[in-house]
N, C-alpha and C positions, 0 to 999 in steps of 0.2 A: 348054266356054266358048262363048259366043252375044254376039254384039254385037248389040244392041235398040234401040228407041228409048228405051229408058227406062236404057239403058244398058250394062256389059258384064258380063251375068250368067254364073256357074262356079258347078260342081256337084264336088266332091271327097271321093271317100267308099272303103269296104273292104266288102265282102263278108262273111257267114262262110260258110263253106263251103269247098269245093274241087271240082275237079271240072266235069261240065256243069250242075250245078245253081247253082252260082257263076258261071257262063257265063249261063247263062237268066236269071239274076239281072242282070247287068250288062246285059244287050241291053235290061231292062226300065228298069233308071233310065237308061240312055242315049236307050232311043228315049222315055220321058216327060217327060224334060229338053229332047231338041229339040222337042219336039213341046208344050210350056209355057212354055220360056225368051221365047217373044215376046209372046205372047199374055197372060200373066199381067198385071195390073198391078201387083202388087208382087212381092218375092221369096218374101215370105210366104206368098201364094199360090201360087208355083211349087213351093215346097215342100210345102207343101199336095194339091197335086194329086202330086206324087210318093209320097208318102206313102200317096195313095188307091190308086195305081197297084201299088205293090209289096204292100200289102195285097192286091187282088184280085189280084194274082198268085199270090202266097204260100195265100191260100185257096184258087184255081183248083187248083196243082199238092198241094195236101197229104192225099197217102195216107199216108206215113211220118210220122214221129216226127219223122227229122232234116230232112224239109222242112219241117216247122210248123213248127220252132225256128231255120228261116231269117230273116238279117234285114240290114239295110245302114245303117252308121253314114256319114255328111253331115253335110258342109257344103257352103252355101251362100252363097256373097258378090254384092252387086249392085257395084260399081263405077259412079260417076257418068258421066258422057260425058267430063267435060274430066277426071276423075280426081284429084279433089281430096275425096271422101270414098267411103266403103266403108259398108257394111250387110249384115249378119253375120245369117244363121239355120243353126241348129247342133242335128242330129241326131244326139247321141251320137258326135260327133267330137270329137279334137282340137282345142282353138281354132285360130283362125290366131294368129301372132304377129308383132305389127308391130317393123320393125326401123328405129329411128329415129338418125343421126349423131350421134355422141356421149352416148347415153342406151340405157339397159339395155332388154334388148327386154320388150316385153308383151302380155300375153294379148289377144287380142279376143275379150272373150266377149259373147256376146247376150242381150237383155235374161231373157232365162228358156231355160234346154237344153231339148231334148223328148229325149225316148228315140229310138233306131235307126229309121229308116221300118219301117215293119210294127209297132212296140211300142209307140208316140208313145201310146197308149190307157192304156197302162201309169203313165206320169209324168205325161200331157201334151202339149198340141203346145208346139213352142217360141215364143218368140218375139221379135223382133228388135228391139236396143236402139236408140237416136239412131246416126244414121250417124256413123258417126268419121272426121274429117277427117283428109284426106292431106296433108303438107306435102310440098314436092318433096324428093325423094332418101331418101325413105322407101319402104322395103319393107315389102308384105303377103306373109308367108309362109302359104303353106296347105301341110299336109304331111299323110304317112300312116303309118301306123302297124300293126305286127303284127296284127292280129285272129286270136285264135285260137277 
């Protein structure tokens, strides 16, 4: 999580692997993430550039089999400043799911999923639908998921 001037961007994602290859993996979208979360001007573009990031990672280290076949599923949220709406880019993650008083929770999905950073080649990059307004006492859940 980065607070920007453009707002407070989060990056929540899984791995696959184990190991320090799953370690070398994470220090990469960690340190691409601070190193893009301000700079970027949209989220789209942060995403974007992570995506480059874990790509020339992923080629850098691939001698083996199970290193090419490394890859990191994302989400991405921007949050407004005052937090009255959200903006959703999703790399083969789980949606977030907004949790509103008195009404069933639901999906935030984006306007188009891409694939995992590293595979986005594969389907597509994603990309990110009309921000969706926050009304107060609403929760954006973002969560994680087994990756196996």
């Amino acid at each position: 999580m980065h607070d920007t001037p453009h707002g407070v961007r989060l990056v929540l994602g899984d791995v696959r692997g184990k190991g320090m290859d799953a370690v070398a993996a994470v220090a990469v979208v960690v340190g691409a993430f601070r190193e893009v979360a301000e700079r970027a001007d949209t989220i789209e573009q942060a995403s974007e550039h992570m995506e480059q990031a874990v790509v020339r990672e992923r080629d850098r280290r691939a001698v083996e089999l199970e290193q090419q076949e490394g890859f990191v599923t994302a989400v991405f949220a921007e949050f407004t400043r005052d937090g009255r709406s959200v903006t959703i880019v999703n790399h083969g993650h789980p949606p977030p799911l907004l949790l509103e008083p008195g009404a069933r929770p639901r999906l935030l999905e984006p306007g188009r999923s891409g694939g995992p950073l590293a595979l986005s080649e594969l389907v597509g990059p994603p990309r990110p639908g009309p921000p969706v307004p926050l009304r107060p006492g609403v929760t954006c859940l973002l969560y994680t998921s087994r990756c196996v």
